[in-house]
C-alpha positions in Angstrom: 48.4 87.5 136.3 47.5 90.6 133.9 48.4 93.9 136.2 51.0 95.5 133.5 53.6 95.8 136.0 53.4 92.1 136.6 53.5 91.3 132.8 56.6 93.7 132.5 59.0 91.8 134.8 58.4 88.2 133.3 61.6 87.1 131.4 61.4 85.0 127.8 61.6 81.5 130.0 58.6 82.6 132.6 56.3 84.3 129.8 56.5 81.6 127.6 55.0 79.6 130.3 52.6 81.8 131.3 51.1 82.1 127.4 51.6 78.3 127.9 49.3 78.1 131.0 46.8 80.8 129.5 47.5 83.2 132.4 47.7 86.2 129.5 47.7 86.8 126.2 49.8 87.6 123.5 48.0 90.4 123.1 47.6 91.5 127.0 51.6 90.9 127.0 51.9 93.1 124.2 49.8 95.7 125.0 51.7 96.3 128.5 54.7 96.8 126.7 53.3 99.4 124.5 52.5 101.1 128.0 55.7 100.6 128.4 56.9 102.2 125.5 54.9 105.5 126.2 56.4 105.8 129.8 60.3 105.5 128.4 59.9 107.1 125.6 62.7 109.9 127.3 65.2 107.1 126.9 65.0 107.9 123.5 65.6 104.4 123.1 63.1 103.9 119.5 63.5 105.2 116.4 60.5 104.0 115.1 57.7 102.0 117.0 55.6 100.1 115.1 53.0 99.3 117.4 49.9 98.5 115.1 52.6 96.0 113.4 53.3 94.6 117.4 49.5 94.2 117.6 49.2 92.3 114.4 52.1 90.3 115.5 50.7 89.5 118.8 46.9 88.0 117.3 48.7 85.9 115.2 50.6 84.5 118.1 47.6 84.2 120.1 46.1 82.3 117.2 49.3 80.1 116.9 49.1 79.4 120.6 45.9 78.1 120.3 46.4 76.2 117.4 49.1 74.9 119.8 52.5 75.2 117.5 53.7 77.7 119.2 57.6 78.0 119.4 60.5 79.6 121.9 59.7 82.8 120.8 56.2 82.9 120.0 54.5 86.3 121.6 57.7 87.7 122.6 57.4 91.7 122.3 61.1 92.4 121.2 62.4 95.8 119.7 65.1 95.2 116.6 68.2 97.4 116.6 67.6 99.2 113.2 70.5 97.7 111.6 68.0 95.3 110.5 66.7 95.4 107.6 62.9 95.1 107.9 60.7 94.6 105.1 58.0 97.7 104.4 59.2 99.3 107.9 61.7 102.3 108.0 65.7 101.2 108.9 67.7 103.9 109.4 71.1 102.9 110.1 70.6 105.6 112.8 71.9 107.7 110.0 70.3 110.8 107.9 72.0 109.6 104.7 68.9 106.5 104.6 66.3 108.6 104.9 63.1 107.2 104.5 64.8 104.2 103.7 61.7 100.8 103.7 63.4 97.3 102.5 61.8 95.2 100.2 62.9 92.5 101.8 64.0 90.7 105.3 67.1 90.1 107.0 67.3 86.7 107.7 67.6 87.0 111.6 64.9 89.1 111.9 62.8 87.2 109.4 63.5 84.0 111.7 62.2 86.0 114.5 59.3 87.0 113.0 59.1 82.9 111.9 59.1 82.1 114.9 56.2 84.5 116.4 58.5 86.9 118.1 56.2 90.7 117.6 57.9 93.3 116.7 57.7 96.6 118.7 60.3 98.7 117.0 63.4 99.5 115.5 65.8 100.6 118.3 68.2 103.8 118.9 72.1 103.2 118.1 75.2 105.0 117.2 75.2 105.7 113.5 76.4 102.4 111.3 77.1 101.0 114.7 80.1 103.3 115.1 80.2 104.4 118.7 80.3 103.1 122.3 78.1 105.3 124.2 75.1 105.6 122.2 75.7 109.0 121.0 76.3 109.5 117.2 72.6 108.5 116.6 71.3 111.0 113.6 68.2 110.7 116.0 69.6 112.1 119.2 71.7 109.8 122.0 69.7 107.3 124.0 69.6 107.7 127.8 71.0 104.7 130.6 67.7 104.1 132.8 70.2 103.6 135.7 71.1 107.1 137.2 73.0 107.1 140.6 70.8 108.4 143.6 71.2 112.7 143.3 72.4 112.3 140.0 71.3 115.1 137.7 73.3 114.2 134.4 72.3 111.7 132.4 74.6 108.1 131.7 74.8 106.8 128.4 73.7 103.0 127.9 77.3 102.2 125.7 77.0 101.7 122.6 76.4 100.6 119.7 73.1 98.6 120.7 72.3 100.9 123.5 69.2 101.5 122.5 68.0 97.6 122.5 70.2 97.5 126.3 68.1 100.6 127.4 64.7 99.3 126.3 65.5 95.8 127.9 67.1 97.7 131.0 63.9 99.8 131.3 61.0 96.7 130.7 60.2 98.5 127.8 60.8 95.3 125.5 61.1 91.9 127.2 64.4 91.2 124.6 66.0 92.8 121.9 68.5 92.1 118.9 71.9 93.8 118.6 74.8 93.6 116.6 78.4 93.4 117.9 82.0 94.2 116.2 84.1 95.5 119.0 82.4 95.0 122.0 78.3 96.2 120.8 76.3 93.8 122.5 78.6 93.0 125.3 79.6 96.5 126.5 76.0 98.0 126.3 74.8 95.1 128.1 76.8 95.5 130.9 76.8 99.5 131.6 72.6 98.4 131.4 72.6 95.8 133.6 71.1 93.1 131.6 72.6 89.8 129.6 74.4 90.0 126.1 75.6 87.4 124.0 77.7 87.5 120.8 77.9 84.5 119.1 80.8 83.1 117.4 81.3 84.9 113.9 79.0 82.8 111.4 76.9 81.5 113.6 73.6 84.5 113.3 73.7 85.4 109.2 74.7 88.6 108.3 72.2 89.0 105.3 70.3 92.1 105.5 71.7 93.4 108.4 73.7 97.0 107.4 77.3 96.4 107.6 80.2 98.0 109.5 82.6 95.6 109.4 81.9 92.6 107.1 84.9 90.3 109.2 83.4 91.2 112.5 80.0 91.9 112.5 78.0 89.2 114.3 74.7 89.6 115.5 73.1 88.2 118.7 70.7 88.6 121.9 69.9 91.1 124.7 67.8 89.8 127.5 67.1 89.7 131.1 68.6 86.4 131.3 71.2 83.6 130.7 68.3 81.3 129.9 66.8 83.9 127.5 69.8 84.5 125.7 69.7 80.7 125.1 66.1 81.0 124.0 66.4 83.9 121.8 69.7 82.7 119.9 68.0 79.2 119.1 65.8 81.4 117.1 68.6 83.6 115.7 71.2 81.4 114.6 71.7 78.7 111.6 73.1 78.4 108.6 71.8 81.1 105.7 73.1 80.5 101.9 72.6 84.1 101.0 75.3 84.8 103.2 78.8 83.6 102.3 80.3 84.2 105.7 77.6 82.0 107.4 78.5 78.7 109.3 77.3 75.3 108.3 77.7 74.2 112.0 75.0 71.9 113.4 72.4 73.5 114.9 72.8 73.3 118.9 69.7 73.4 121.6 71.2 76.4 123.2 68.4 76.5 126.1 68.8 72.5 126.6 72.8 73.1 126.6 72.4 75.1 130.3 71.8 71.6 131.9 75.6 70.6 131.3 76.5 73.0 134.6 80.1 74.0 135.1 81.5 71.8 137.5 84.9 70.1 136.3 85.1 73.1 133.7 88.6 74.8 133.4 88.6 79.0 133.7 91.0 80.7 132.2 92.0 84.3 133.7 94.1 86.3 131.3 96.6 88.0 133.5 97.2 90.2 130.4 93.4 91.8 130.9 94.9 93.5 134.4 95.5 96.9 132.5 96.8 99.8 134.1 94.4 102.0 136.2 92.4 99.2 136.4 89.5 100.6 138.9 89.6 98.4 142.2 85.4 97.9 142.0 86.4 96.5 138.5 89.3 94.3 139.7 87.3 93.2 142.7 84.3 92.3 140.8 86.8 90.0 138.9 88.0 88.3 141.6 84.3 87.7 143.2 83.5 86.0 139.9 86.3 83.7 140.0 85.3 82.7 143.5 81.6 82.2 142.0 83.5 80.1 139.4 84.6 78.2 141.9 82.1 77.8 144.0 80.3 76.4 140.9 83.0 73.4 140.5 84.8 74.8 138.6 88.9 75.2 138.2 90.8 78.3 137.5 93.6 78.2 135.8 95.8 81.4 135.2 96.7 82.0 131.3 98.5 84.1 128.9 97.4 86.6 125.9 100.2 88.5 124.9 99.1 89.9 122.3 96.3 91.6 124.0 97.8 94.5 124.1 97.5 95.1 120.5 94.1 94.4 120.0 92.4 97.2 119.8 95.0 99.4 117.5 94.9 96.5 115.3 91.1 96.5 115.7 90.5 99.9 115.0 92.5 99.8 111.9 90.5 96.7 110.5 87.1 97.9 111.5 87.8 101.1 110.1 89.1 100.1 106.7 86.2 97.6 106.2 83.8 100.7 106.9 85.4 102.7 104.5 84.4 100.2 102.1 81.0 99.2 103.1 80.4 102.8 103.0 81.3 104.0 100.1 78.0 102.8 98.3 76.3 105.6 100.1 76.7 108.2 97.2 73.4 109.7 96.5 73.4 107.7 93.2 71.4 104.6 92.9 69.6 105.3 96.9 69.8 107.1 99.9 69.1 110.6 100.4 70.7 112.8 97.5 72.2 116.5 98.4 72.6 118.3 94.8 75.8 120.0 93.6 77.2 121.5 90.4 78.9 117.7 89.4 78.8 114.6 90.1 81.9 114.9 92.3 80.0 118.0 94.0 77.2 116.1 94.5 79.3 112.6 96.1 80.8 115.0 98.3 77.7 117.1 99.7 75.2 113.9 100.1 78.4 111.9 102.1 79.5 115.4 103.7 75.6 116.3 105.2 74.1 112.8 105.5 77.4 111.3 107.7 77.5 112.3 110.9 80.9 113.3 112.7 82.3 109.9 114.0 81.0 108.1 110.6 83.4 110.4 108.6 86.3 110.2 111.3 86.5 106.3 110.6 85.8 106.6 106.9 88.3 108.9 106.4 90.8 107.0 109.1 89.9 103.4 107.1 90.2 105.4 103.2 93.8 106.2 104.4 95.1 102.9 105.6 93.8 101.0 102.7 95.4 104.1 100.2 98.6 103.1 98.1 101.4 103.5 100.5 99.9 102.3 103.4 97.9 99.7 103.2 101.1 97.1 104.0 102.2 99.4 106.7 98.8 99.5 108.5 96.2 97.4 107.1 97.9 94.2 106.4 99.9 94.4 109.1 96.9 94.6 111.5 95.6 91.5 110.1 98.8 89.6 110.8 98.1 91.4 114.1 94.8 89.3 114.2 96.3 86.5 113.5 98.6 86.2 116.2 95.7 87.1 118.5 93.5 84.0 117.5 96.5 81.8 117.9 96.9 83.4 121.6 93.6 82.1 122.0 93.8 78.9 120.8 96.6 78.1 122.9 95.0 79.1 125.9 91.8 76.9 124.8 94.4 73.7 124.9 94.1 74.5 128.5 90.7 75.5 129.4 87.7 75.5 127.9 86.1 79.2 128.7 88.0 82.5 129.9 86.6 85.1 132.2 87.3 88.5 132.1 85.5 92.4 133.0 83.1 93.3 130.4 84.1 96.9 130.5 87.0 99.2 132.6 84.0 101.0 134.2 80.3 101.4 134.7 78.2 103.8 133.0 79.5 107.4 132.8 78.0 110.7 131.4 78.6 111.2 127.6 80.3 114.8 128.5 82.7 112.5 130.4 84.8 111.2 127.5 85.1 114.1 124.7 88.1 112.1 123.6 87.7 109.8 120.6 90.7 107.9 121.1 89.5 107.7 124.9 86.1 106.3 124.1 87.4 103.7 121.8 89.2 102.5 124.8 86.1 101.0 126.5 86.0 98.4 124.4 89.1 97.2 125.3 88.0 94.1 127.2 85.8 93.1 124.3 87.7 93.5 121.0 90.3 90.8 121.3 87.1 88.1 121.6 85.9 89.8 118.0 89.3 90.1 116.6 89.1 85.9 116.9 84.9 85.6 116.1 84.9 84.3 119.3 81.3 83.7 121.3 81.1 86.1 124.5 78.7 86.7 127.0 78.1 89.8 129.1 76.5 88.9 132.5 75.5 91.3 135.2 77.2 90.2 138.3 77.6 93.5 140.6 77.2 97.4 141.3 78.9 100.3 141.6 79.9 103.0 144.6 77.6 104.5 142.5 75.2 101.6 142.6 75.8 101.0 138.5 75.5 97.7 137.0 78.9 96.0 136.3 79.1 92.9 134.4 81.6 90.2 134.0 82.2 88.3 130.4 82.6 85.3 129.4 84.4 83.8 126.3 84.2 80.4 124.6 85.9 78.6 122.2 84.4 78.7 118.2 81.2 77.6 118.2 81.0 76.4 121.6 78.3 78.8 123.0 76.9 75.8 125.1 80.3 76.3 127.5 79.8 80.4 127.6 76.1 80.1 128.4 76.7 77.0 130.8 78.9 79.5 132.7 77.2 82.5 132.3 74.0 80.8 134.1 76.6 80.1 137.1 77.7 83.5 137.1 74.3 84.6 137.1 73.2 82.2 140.0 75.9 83.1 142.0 75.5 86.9 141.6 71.9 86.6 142.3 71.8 90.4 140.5 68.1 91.3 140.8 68.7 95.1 140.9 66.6 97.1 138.5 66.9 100.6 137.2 64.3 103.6 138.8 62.1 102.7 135.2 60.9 99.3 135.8 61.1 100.2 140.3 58.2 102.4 138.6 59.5 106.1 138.4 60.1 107.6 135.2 63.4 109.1 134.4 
């Protein structure tokens, strides 16, 4: 096998073997994805490729294999959303205020990547900070959905915030990618792309390096093609980091060895609570399908309870939001990032935040500044944290009863960004996914359906803390059962 279009649809598992078998090279592997690359390049879905890096990468996996101590992710080509922090490569934040911005150092998950030979073909598109859901605050322009519904002239966003790393993996323009999730990141983009997303449990992927949003929510973790690769890839994300405070000590777990445990005997929850309003029947029937496929598996579904659902997401975005407003105030022109002059120092502050923050980035700075100020910080802010609170404990007494829950991933498929001009509106698609970050519970997003409109829809399923092994077990039943195999016009061969 070497014909590029071969090499492009190979997942982790089947690629691995291949290198395994000497079928292809790292190398030959890599250089089809930088073919790749060229031919999606109107996805926007890079801000910087690094393809002389990716090359580099690949020999020294080639020379790895051959010394045979190769590992799970050895010869991977995988794109990094560029809210890591990569040593002597530009990260951008997807923001003008960073500039030309080249670490001096790693962050740990992507350094275990590169550890583990994964090679690196660039740092991917997403909303500025991470703030967005559709992929369209980028500093760099918005990244494009590969999918498009037959006739369709407009363009679909790919979600946000990783959409870039969902489009490239949509388009077989990187076999996996990294992403980070606070609301809903990794699981919502994953879904409106058709492909798999995982979000570990808070503390399980460090934190170190990676440019915060949220400090209590962010959580970084895998977008693949498959359960199995989510598996794969997270065995090489995850494990305890002592530069990071907020990092687990949790044994490490076999992730990829876990999927053996199957699902039969396991106890589904189905939040009745996750039945909003308006609720699209394509979404609701999709639901119901995936309980039967739950089923099917062995499994029992039990109905459940989480009243406080219905909060989540104000009492989301008033936690996310305040935590940014920190985070973000080092960017000041001072000590780094880029500086805009003014007649004094409070001139300058406000010119360098004022032109290198884009529109959305100020909206929740100026939305978090206000509910930490004096006055309302007990009205808003702590009370949203009691908010949370209540929310885990929903959660833990529904895992007394089961041992995963299964939900929609999102209350739609992919939609135009001219759709939603609505802030308040677009924060609403992440309404399935916040309440699992609110608790720093592992989720997984898995492809289980399409459209009218022949659009990817994906179903999601959440575990108990730390307990990934039950949310991937799962997810590889939903995925069997579903049998999705659709791909976008991209990888069918026709550029977009």
């Amino acid at each position: 096998m070497s014909a590029l279009s071969d090499l492009l649809r190979l997942d982790i598992a089947s690629a691995r073997k291949g290198l395994a078998d000497k079928q292809f090279t790292a190398r030959e592997l890599t250089e089809a994805y930088l073919a790749a690359a060229d031919d999606a390049r109107a996805l926007n879905g890079f801000i910087t490729e690094t393809p002389e890096q990716a090359l580099v990468d690949a020999d020294a996996a080639d020379a790895r294999l051959q010394a045979g101590n190769a590992v799970a992710m050895t010869g991977m080509p995988i794109a990094q959303k560029d809210l890591f922090c990569t040593k002597g490569i530009r990260t951008t934040a997807a923001s003008k205020i960073l500039g030309d911005f080249k670490p001096e150092y790693e962050s740990t998950v992507s350094g275990k990547l590169k550890a583990d030979g994964a090679v690196l073909l660039g740092k991917a598109n997403l909303d500025e900070f991470a703030m967005g859901s559709a992929n369209i605050t980028s500093a760099f322009g918005p990244v494009t959905n590969p999918w498009t519904p037959e006739g369709a002239a407009t363009p679909l966003t790919p979600g946000g915030s990783s959409g870039g790393s969902a489009a490239l993996v949509a388009a077989g323009a990187a076999i996996a990618a990294t992403g980070t999730d606070t609301g809903g990141s990794i699981r919502q983009p994953a879904a409106l792309c058709g492909v798999v997303g995982m979000k570990p449990t808070y503390g399980r992927c460090s934190r170190w390096g990676v440019v915060a949003f949220a400090s209590s929510l962010d959580q970084s973790g895998p977008i693949t093609r498959s359960v199995r690769d989510a598996a794969i890839m997270l065995g090489s994300m995850a494990g305890h980091d002592p530069k990071d405070s907020t990092s687990a000590t949790a044994a490490p777990v076999d992730f990829e060895a876990a999927l053996a445990g199957g699902v039969k005997g396991m106890r589904v929850g189905v939040p009745r609570e996750y039945r909003t309003d308006g609720m699209p029947a394509e979404i609701d029937a999709l639901w119901q399908e995936g309980i039967e496929m739950a089923k099917a598996a062995g499994a029992e579904i039990v109905d459940v309870s989480l009243p406080m659902t219905k909060m989540a997401l104000p009492a989301y975005y008033i936690v996310a939001l305040a935590e940014a407003s920190s985070n973000l105030a080092r960017y000041d022109g001072v000590r780094y990032c880029a500086r805009e002059d003014g007649g004094d120092l409070t001139e300058m502050y406000s010119n360098t935040r004022g032109t290198g923050f884009g529109e959305e980035v100020r909206r929740r700075i100026l939305i978090g500044t206000y509910v930490l100020s004096a006055g309302y910080y007990d009205a808003y802010y702590k009370q949203a944290q009691k908010v949370r609170t209540l929310i885990a404990n929903d959660f833990n007494t529904a895992f007394n009863n089961v041992d995963v829950l299964l939900t929609p991933t999102t209350p739609s498929a992919a939609f135009a960004a001219g759709d939603v001009d609505d802030p308040v509106a677009m924060y609403m698609n992440d309404i399935f996914t916040v309440p699992a970050s609110m608790a720093g519970l592992p989720g997984i997003s898995v492809p289980a359906g399409l459209s009218a409109d022949g659009l990817p829809l994906g179903l999601q399923i959440i575990g108990k803390p730390f307990d990934e092994a039950s949310v991937l077990q799962m997810g590889q039943a939903i995925e069997d059962a579903a049998g999705f195999d659709k791909t976008p016009r991209l990888l069918a061969g026709a550029k977009p």
